[in-house]
N, C-alpha and C positions, 0 to 999 in steps of 0.2 A: 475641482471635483463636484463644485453644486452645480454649476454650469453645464455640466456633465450628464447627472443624473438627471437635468430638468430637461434635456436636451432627449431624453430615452423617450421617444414617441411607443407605448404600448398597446399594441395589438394582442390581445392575448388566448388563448386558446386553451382551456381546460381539459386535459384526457386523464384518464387513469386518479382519479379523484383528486384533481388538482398538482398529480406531480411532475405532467409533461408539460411546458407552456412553450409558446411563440411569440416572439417578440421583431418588431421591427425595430430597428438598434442604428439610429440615426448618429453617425460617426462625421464628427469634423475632419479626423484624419485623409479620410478617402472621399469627402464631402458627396456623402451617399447614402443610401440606405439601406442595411443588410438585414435576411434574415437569420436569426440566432431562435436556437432551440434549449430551453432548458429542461434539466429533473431533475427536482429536488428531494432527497429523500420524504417519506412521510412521514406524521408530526416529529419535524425538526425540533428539536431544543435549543433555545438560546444559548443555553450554559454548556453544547457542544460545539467543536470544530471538526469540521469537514473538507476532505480535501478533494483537491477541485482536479477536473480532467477533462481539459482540451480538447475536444475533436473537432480535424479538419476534414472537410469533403462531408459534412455530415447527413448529407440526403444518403451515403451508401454507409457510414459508417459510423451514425449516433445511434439508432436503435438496439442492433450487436451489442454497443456499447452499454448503453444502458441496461439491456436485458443481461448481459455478466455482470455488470454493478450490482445491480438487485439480488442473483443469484448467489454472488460471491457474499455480498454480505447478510443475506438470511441465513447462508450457512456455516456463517464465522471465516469467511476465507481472506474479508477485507474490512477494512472501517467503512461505514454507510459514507457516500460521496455526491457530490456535484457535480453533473457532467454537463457542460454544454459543448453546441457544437454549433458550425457557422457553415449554413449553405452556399457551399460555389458551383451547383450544377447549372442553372439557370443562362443559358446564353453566353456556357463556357468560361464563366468570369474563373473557374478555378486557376485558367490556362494564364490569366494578367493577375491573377493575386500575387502565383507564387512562380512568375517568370524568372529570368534569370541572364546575363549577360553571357551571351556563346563564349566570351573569351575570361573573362575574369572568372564565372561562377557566383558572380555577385547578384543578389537581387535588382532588378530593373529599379524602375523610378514608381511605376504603380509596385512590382513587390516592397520595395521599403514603406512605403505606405500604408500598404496590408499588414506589414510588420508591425509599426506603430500604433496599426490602431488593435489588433489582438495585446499587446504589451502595452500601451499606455492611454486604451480605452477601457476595452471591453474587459480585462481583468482584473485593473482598479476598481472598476463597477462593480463589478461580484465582490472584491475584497473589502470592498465599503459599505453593500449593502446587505450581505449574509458573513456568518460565522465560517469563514475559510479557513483551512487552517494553512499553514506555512507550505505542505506537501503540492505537487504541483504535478501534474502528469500530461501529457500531450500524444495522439493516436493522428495518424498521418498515413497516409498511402498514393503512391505512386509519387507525383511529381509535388503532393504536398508533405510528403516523407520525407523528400528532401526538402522544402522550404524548412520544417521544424531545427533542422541543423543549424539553422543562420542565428539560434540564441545562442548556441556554442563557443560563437565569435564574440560575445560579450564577457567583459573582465568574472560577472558571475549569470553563471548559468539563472532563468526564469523558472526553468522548471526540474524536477528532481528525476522525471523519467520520461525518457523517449519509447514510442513504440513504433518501428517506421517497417511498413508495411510494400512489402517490395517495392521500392521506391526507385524511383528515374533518379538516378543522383546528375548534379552539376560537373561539369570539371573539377578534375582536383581533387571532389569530396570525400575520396576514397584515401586520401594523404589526411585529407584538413582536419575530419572530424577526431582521427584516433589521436592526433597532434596537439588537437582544444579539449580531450576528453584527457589527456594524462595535463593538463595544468592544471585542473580543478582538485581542490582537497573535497569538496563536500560530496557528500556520498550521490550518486549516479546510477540507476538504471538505464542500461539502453538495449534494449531488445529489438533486433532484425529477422525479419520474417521473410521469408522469400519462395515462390515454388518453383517446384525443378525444371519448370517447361523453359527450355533454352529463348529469350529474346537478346534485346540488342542491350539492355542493360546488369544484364548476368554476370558480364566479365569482372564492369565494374562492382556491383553488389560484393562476388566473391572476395575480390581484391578491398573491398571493405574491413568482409570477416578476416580476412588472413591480420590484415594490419591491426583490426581491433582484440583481434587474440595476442598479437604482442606486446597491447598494453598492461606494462605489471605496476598495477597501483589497487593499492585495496581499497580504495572509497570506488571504485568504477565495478561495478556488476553487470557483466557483459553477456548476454544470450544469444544464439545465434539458432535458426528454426528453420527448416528446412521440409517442405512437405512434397512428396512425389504424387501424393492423389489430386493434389487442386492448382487450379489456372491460376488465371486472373482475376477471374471475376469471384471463384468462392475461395481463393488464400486469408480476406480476413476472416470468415465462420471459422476457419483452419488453427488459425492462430492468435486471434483476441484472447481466448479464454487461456492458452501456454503464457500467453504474455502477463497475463493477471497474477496468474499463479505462481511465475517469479517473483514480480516485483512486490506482489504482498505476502509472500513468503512467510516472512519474520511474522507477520502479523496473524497469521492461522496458530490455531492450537498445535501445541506439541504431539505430534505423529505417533503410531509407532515405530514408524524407521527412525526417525530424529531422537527418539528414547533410545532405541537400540545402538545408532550407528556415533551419536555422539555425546550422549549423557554418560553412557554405560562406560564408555572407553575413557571418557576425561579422566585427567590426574587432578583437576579443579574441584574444590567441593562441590559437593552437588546442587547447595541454595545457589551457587554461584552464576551457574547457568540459567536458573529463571532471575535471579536480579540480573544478570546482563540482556539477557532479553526483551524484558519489558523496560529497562535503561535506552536499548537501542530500540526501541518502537517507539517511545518519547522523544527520543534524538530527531528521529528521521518524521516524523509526522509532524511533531508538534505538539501533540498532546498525550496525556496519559490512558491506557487501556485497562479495566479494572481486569482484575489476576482473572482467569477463567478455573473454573474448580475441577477441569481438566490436564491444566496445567499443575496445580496442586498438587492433585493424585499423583501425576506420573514424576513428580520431586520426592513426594512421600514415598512412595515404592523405588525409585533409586535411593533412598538416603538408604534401606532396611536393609538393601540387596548390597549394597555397597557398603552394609554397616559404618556409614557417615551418619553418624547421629548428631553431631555437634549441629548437620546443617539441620536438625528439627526446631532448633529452640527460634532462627528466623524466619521460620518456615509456618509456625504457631503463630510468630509476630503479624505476618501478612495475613493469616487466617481472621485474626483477631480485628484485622482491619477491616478484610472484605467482606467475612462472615461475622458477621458479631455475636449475633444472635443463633449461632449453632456449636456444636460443640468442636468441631475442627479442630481451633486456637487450641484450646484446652487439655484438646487429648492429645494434641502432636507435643505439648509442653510438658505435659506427664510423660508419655515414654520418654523424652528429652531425660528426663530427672531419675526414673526407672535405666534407665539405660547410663546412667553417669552413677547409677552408687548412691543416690539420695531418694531413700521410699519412705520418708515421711511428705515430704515435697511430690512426690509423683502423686501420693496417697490425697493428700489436700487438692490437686490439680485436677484429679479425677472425679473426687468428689465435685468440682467446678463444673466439668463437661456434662454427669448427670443430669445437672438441671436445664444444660440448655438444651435448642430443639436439636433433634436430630438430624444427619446430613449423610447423603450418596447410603457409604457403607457404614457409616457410623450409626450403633444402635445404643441405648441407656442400658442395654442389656449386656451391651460390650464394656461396656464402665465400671460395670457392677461387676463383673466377672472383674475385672482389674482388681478393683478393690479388694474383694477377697480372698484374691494370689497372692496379694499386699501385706494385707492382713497374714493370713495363714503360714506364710513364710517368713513374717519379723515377729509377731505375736502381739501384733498393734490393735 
């Protein structure tokens, strides 16, 4: 891996205050030299992970990308990421990266090559020299939409989510993929985008989704996108941003449809559903997301509506963690206590949230009212 990294000839190119660079990325595998585009979010932290997002054909399809990275995650809809992407317009090389055997469906002798060196160059590299996290994502169209499948044929998938963008598929690929996607236990994104204008590769795409609809495995999250307004040329502006929005899903704040259509109906406590959620955003990323005090809110207003109180007292706990310094913890541990039949406990708890700062709808005005009712009603 030193060998490796000594071996990265940098050419670099500064845009966007440092977060777009170019590098020439001199590869033993393909004994060449490729350009690779990075962006890195802005002031990275060391003490975060980031996960990474592949894109191939990147002179049509890293900017899109990047420009929904940024957008997604300014406005909470993703964790901040690393995207690079690897140019193959340049004298058609895309057409020998990710060629393929007419009769097997196998990659050529240059696509294995191009394989190996995305998977046991250029990714080692980022995961050796920035904070990567485990998550892994890959964005592909046309004929390199279908090259992304070929990690599917490995015992574990590289990456956690495909995005394959009306892609020329191989032989076969319409059997192979939904066949390697039901043996994998670990959880699976794979989003197909495709538009409606009839080509020669339609049949197969369809005969894709048919197959990948009847894979029943719950680690596999399966989207299928279909748009009647765009070609060829503008399907991904079409469908990058649908695709984002599956796959980081979990990872956006609690909606109001998602309060309504699954909070409200569970038979589960209600703290239950935000510890399983931000359980499974650690699961699937790799790291932990601080509670958002959106998410909060909308557990605190199911616990009252649903008069689930019991879930208040680790609902205060999380408070107490994220928010320290406000009165959240405090006053969700007082109704907690007010609400179970102990108002000396609720009485002292409130007394607590008084002095800290105030938060959202929380006021010291609201405390004080508490206390009072407290009071006036025990004769404390």
């Amino acid at each position: 891996m030193k060998r490796l990294a000594l071996s990265i000839f940098l050419l670099v190119v500064s845009f966007s205050q440092a977060q777009v660079t170019q590098e020439i990325f001199e590869s033993f595998k393909l004994q060449e030299r490729r350009d690779v585009h990075y962006y890195f979010p802005p002031q990275m932290d060391a003490d975060k992970r980031y996960p990474l997002i592949v894109v191939l054909d990147a002179d049509y399809l890293f900017d899109q990308t990047v420009a929904i990275s940024k957008f997604y995650s300014r406005f909470h809809g993703m964790p901040e990421s690393i995207v690079v992407g690897v140019s193959q317009s340049k004298d058609d090389i895309r057409l020998e990266d990710c060629a393929f055997d007419p009769e097997s469906g196998l990659p050529s002798e240059k696509g294995s090559k191009f394989f190996e060196f995305l998977g046991m160059e250029m990714i080692p590299y980022l995961d050796l020299n920035y904070s990567t996290a485990p998550f892994k994502m890959i964005v592909g169209y046309d004929i390199t939409a279908n090259f992304m499948n070929y990690w599917l044929f490995k015992d574990r998938s590289l990456f956690n989510a495909y995005v394959a963008i009306s892609p020329s598929l191989a032989p076969e690929m319409e059997n192979r993929v939904p066949t390697r996607l039901q043996a994998f236990d670990k959880q699976i994104f794979y989003h197909l985008i495709v538009e409606a204008d009839k080509n020669k590769d339609r049949a197969a795409i369809l005969a894709l989704n048919d197959n990948l609809k009847q894979v029943e495995k719950e680690t596999l999250h399966y989207a299928f996108t279909e748009y009647g307004g765009a070609d060829d040329i503008s399907i991904a502006t079409y469908g990058l941003g649908k695709a984002f929005d599956n796959i980081f899903g979990m990872f956006k704040p609690i909606s109001p449809e998602e309060y309504k259509t699954q909070i409200l109906t569970s038979e589960e406590p209600v703290f239950d559903y935000l510890e399983n959620k931000y359980k499974g955003i650690e699961e699937l990323f790799g790291f932990s997301k601080p509670v958002a005090l959106n998410d909060i809110m909308a557990i605190y207003a199911a616990s009252l509506k649903k008069e689930d109180f019991e879930s208040l007292k680790p609902l205060s706990d999380v408070c107490k963690a994220e928010y320290p310094e406000t009165m959240l913890g405090f006053y969700f541990e007082a109704e907690y206590y007010e609400q179970m039949g102990e108002p000396k406990k609720a009485l002292k708890t409130f007394e607590k949230a008084f002095l800290m700062e105030e938060i959202d709808f929380l006021t010291k005005d609201m405390a004080l009212e508490k206390m009072d009712a407290i009071k006036a009603d025990f004769g404390f």
